[in-house]
CHARMM internal coordinates of N, CA and C (Angstrom, degrees):
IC EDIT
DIST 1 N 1 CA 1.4424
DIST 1 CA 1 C 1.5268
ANGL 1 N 1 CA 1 C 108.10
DIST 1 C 2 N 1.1815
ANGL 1 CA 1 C 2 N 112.06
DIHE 1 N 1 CA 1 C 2 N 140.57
DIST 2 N 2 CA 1.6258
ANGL 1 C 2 N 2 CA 117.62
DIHE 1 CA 1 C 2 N 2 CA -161.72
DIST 2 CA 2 C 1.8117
ANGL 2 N 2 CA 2 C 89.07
DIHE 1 C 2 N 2 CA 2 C -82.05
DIST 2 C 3 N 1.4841
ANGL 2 CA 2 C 3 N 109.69
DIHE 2 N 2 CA 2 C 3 N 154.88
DIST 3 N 3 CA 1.3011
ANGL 2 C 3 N 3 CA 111.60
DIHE 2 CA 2 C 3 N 3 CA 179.40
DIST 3 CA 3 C 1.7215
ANGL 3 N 3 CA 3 C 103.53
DIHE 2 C 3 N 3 CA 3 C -93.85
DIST 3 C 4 N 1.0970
ANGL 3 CA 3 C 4 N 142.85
DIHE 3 N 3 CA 3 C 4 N 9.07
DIST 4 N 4 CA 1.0786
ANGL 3 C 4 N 4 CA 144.61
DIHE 3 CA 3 C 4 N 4 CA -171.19
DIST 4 CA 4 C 1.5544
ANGL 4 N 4 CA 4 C 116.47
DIHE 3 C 4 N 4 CA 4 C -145.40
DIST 4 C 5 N 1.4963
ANGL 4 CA 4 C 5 N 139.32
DIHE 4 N 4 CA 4 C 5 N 159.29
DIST 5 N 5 CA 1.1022
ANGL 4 C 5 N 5 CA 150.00
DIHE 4 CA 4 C 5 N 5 CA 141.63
DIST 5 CA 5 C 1.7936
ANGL 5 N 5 CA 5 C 103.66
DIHE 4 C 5 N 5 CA 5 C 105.43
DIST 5 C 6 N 1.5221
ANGL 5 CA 5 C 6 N 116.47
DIHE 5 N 5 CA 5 C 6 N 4.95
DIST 6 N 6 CA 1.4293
ANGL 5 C 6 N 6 CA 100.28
DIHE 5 CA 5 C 6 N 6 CA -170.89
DIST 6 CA 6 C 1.5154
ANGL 6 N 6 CA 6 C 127.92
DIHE 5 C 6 N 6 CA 6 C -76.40
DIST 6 C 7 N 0.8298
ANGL 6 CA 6 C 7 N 115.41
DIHE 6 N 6 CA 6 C 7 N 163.55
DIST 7 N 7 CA 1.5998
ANGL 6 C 7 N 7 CA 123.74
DIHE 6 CA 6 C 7 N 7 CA 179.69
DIST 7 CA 7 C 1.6108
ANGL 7 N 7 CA 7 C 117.29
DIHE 6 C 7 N 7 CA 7 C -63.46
DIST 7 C 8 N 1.1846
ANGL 7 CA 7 C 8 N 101.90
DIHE 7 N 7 CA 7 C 8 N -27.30
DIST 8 N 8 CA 1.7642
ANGL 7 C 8 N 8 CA 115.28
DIHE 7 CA 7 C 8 N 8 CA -170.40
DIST 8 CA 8 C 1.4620
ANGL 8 N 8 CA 8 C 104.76
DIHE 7 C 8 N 8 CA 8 C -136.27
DIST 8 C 9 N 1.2585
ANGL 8 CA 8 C 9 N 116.91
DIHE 8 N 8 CA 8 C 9 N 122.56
DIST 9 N 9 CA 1.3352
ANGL 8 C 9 N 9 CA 148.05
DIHE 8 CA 8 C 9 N 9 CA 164.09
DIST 9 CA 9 C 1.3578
ANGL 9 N 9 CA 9 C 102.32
DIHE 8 C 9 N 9 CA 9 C -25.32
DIST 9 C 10 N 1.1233
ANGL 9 CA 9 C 10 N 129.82
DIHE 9 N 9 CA 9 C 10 N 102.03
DIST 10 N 10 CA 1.4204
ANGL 9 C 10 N 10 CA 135.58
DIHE 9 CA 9 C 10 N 10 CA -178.26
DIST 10 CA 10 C 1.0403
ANGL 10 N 10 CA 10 C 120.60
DIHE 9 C 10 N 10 CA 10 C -113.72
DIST 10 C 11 N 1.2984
ANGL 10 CA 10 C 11 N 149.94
DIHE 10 N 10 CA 10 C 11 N 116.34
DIST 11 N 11 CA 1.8414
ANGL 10 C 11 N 11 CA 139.79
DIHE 10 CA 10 C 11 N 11 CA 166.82
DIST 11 CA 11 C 1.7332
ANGL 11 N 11 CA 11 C 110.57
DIHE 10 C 11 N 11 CA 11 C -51.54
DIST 11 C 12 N 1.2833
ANGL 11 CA 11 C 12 N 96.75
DIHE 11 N 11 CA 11 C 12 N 129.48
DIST 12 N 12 CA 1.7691
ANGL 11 C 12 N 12 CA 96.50
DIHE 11 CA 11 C 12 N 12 CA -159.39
DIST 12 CA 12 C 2.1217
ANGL 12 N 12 CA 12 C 83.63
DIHE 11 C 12 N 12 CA 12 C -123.01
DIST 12 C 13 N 1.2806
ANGL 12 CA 12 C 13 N 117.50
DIHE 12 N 12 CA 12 C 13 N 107.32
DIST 13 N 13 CA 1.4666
ANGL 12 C 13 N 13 CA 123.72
DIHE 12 CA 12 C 13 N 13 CA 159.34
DIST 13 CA 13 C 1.4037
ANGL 13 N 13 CA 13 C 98.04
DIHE 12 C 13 N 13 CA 13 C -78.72
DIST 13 C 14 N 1.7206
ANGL 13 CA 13 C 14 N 91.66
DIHE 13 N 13 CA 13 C 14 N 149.20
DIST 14 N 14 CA 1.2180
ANGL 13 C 14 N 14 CA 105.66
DIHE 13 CA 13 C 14 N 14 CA 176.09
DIST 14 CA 14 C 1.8562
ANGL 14 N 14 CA 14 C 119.54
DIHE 13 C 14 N 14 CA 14 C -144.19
DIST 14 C 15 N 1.4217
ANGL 14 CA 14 C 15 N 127.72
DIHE 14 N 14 CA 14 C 15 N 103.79
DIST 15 N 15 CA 1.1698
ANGL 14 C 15 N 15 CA 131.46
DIHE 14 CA 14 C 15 N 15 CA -153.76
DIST 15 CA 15 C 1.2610
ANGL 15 N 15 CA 15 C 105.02
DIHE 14 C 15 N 15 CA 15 C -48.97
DIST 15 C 16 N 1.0160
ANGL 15 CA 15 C 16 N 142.90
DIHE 15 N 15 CA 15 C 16 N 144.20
DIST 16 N 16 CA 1.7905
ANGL 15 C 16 N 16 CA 152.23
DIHE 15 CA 15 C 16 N 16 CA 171.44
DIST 16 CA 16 C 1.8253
ANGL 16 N 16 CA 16 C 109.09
DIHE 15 C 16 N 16 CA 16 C -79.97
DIST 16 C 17 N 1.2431
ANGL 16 CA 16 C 17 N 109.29
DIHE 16 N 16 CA 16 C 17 N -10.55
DIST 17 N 17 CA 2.0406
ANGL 16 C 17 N 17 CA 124.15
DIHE 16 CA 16 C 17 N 17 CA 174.20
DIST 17 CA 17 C 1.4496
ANGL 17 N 17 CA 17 C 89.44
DIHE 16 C 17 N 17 CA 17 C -71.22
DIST 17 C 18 N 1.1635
ANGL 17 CA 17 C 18 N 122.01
DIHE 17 N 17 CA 17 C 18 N -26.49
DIST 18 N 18 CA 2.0192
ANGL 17 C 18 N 18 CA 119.12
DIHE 17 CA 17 C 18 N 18 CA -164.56
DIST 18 CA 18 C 1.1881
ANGL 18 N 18 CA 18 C 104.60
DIHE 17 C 18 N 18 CA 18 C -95.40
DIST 18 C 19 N 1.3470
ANGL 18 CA 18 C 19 N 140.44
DIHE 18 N 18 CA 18 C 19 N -2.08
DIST 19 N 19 CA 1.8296
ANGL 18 C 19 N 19 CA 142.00
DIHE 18 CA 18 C 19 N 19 CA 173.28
DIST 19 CA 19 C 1.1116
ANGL 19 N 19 CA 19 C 109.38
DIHE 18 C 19 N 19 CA 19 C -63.11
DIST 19 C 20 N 1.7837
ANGL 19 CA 19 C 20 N 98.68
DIHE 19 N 19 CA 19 C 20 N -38.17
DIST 20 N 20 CA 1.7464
ANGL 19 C 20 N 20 CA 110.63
DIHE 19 CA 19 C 20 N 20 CA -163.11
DIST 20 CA 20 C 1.4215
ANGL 20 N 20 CA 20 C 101.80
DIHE 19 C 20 N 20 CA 20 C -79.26
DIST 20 C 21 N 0.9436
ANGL 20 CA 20 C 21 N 133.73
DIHE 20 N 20 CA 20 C 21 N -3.28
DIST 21 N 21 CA 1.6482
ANGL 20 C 21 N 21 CA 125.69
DIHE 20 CA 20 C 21 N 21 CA 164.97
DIST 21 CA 21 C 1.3640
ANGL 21 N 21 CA 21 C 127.99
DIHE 20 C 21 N 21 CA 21 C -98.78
DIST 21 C 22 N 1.7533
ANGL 21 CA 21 C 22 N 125.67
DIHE 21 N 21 CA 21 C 22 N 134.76
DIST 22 N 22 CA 1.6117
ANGL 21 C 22 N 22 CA 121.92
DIHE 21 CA 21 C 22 N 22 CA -178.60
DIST 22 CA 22 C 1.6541
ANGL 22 N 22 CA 22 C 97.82
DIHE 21 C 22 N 22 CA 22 C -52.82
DIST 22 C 23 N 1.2939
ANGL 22 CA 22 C 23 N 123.10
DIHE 22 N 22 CA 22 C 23 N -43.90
DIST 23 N 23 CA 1.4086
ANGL 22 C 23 N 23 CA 125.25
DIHE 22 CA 22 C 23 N 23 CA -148.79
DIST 23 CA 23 C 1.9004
ANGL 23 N 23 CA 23 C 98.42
DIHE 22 C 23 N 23 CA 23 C -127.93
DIST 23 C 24 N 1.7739
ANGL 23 CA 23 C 24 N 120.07
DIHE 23 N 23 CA 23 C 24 N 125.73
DIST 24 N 24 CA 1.2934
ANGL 23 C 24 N 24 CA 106.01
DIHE 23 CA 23 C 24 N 24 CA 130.23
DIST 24 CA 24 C 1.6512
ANGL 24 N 24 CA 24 C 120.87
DIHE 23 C 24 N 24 CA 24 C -109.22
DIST 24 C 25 N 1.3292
ANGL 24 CA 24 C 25 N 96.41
DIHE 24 N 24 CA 24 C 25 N -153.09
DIST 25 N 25 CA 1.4947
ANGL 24 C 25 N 25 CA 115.27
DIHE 24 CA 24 C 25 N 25 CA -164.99
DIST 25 CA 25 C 1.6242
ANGL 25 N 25 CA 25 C 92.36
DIHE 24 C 25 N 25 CA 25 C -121.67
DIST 25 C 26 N 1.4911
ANGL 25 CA 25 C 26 N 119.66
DIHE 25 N 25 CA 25 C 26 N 119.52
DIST 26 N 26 CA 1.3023
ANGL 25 C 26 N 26 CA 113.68
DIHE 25 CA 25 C 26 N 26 CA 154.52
DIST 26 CA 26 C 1.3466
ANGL 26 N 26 CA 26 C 123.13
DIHE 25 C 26 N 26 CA 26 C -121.32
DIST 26 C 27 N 1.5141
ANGL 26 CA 26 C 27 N 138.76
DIHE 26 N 26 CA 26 C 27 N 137.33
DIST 27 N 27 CA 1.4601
ANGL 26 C 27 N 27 CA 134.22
DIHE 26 CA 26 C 27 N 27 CA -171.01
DIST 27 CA 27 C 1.4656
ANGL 27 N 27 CA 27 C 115.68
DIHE 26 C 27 N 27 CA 27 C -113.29
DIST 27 C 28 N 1.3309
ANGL 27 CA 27 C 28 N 124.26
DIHE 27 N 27 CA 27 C 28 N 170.32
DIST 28 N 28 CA 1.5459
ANGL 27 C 28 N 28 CA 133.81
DIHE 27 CA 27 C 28 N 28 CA 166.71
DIST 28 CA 28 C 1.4714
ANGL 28 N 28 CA 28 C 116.50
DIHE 27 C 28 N 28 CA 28 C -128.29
DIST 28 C 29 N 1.2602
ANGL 28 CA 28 C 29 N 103.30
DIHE 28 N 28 CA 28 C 29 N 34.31
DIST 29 N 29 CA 1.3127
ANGL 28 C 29 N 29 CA 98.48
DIHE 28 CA 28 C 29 N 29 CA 174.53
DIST 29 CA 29 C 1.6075
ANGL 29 N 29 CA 29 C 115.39
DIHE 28 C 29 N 29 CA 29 C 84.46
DIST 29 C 30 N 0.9542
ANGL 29 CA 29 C 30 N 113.46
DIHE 29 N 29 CA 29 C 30 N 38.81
DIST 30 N 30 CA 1.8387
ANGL 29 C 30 N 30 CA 104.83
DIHE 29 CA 29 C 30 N 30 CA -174.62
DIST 30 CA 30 C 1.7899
ANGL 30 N 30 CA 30 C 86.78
DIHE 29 C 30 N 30 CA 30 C 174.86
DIST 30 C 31 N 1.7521
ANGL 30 CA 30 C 31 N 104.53
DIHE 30 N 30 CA 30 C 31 N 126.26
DIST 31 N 31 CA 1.2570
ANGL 30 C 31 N 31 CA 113.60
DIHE 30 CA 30 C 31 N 31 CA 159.46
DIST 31 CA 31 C 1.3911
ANGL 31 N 31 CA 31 C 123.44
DIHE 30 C 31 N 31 CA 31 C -32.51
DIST 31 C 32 N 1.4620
ANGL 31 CA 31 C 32 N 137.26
DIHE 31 N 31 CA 31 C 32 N -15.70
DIST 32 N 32 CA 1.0606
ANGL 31 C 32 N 32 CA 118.73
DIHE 31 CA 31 C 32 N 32 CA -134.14
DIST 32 CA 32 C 1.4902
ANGL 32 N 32 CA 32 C 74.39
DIHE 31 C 32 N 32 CA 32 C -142.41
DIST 32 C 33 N 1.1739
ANGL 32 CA 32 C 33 N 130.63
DIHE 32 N 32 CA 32 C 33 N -15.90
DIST 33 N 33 CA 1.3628
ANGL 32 C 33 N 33 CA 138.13
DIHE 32 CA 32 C 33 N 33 CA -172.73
DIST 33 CA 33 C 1.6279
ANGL 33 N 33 CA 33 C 98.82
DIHE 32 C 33 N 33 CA 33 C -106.55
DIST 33 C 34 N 1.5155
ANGL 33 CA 33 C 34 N 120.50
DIHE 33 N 33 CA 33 C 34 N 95.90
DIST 34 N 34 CA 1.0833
ANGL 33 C 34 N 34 CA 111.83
DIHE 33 CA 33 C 34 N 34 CA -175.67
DIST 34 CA 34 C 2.0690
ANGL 34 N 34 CA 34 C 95.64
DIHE 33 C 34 N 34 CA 34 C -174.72
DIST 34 C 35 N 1.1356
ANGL 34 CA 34 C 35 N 113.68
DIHE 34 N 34 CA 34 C 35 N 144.71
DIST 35 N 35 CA 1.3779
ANGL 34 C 35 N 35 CA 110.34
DIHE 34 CA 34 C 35 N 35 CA -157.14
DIST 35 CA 35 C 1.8166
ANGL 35 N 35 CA 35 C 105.60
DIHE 34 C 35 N 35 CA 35 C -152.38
DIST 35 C 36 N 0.8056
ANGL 35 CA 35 C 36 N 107.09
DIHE 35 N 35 CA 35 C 36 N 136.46
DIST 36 N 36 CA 1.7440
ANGL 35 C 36 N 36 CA 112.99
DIHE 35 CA 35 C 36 N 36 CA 175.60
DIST 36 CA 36 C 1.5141
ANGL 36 N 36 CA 36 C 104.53
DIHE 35 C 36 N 36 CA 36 C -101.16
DIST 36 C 37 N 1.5167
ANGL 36 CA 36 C 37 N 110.89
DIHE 36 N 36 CA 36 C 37 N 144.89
DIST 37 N 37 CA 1.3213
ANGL 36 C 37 N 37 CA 112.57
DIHE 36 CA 36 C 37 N 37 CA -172.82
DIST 37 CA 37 C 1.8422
ANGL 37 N 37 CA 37 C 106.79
DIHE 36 C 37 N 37 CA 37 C -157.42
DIST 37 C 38 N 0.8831
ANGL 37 CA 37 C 38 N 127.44
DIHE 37 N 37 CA 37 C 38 N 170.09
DIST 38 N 38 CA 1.5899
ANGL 37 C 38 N 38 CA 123.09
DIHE 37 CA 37 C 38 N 38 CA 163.02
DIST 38 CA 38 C 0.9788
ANGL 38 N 38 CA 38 C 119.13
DIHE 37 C 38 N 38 CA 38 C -86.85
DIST 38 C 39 N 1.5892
ANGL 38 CA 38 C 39 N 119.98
DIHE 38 N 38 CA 38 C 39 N 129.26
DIST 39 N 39 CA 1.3903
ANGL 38 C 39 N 39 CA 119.99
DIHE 38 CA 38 C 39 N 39 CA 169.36
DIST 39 CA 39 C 1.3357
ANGL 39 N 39 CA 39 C 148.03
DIHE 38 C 39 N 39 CA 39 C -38.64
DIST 39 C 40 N 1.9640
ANGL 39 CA 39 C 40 N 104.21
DIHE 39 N 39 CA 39 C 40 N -20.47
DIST 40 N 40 CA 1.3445
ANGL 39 C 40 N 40 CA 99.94
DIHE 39 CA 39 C 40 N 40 CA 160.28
DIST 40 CA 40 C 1.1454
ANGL 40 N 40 CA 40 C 115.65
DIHE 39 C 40 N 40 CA 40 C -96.51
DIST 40 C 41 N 1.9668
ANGL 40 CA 40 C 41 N 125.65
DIHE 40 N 40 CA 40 C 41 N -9.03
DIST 41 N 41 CA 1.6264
ANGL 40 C 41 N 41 CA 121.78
DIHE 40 CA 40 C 41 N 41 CA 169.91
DIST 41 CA 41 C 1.7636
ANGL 41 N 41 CA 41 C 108.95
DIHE 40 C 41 N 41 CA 41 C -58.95
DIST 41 C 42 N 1.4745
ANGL 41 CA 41 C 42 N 103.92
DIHE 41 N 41 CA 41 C 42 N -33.63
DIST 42 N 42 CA 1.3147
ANGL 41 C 42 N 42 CA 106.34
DIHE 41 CA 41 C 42 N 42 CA -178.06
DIST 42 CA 42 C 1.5301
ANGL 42 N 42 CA 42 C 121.74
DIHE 41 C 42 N 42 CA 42 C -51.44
DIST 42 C 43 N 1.5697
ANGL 42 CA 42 C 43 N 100.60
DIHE 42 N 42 CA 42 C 43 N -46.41
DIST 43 N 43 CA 2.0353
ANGL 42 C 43 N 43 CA 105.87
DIHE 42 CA 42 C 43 N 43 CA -174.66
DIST 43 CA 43 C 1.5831
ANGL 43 N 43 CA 43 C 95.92
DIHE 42 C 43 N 43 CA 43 C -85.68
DIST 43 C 44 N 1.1591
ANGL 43 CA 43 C 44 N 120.70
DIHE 43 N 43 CA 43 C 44 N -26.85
DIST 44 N 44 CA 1.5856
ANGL 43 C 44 N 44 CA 101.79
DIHE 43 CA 43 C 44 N 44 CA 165.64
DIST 44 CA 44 C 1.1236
ANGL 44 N 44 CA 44 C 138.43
DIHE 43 C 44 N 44 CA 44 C -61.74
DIST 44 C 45 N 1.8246
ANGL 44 CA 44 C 45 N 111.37
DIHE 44 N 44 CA 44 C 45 N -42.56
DIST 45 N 45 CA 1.4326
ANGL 44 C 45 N 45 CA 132.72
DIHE 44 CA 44 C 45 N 45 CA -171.08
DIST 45 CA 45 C 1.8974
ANGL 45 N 45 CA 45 C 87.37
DIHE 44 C 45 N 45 CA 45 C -60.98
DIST 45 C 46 N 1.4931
ANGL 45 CA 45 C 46 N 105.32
DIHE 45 N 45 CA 45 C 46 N -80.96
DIST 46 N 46 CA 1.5885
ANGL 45 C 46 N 46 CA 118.93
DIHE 45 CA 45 C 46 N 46 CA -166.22
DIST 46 CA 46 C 1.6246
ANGL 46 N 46 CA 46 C 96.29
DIHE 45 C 46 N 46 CA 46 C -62.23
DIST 46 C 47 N 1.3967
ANGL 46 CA 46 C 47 N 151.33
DIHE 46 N 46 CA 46 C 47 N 27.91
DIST 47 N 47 CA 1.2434
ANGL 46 C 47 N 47 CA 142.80
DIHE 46 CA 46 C 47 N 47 CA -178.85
DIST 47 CA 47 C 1.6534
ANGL 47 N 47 CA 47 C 94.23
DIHE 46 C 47 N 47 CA 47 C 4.91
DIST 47 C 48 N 1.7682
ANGL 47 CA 47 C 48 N 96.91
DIHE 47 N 47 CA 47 C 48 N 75.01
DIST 48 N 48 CA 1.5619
ANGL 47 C 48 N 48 CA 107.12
DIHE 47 CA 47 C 48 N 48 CA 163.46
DIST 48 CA 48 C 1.1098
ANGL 48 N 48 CA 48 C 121.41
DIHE 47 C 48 N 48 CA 48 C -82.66
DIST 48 C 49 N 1.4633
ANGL 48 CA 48 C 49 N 126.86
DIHE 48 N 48 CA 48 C 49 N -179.98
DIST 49 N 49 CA 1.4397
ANGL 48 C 49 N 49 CA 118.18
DIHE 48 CA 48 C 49 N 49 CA 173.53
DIST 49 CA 49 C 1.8426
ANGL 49 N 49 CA 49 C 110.90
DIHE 48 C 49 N 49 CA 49 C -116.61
DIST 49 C 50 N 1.1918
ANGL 49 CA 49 C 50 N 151.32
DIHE 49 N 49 CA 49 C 50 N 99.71
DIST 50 N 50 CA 1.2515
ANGL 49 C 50 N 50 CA 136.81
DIHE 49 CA 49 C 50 N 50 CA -167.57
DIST 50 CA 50 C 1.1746
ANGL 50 N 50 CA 50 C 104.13
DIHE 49 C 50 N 50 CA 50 C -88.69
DIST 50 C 51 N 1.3545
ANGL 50 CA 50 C 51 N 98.41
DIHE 50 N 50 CA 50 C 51 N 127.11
DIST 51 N 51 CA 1.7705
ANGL 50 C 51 N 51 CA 120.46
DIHE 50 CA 50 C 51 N 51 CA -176.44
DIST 51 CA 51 C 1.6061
ANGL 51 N 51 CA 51 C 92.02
DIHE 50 C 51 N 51 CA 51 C -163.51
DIST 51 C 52 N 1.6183
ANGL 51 CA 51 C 52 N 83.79
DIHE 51 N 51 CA 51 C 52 N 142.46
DIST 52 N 52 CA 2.0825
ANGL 51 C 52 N 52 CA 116.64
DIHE 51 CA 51 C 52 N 52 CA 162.16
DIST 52 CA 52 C 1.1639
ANGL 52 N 52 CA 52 C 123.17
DIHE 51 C 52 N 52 CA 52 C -54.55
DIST 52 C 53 N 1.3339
ANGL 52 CA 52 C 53 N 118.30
DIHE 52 N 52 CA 52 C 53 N 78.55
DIST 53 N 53 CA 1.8553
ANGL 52 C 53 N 53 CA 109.87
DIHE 52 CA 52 C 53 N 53 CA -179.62
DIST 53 CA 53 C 1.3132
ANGL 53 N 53 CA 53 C 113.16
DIHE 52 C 53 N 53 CA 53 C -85.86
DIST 53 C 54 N 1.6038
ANGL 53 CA 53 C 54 N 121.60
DIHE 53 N 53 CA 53 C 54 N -13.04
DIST 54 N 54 CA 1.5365
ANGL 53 C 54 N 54 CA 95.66
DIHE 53 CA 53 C 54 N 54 CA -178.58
DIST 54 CA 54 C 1.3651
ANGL 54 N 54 CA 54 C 109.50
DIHE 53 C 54 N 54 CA 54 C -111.70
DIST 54 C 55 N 1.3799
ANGL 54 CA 54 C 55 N 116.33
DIHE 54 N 54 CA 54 C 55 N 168.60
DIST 55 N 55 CA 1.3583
ANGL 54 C 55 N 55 CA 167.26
DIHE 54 CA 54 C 55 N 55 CA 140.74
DIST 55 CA 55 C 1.6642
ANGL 55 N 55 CA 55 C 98.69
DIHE 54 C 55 N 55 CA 55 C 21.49
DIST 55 C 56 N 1.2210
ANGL 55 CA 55 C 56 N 139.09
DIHE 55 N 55 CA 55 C 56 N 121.46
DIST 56 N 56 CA 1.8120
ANGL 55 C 56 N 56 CA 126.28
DIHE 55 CA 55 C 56 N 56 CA 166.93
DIST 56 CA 56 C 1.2692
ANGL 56 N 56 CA 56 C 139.26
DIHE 55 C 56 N 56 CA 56 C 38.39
END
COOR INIT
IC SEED 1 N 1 CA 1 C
IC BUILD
């Protein structure tokens, strides 16, 4: 699911392992649909929420 552009208000998590990088990778479903961005443009763009979902 693309982190950006949806029609409906979605809760968008966002792993806190992805801060530590200048650059990720975000997609929409299609090779060709796929975009690099900064990790804090990312929780801004999708007004994500960063929180620890996994396990220990």
């Amino acid at each position: 699911m693309p982190p950006l552009g949806l029609t409906t208000h979605l809760r968008v998590f966002i792993d806190p392992d992805l801060l530590q990088y200048d650059e990720v990778w975000a997609a929409a479903g299609a090779w060709h649909d796929v975009f690099g961005i900064e990790p804090h443009e990312l929780v801004e763009a999708s007004e994500g929420l960063v929180v620890e979902l996994k396990e220990g």
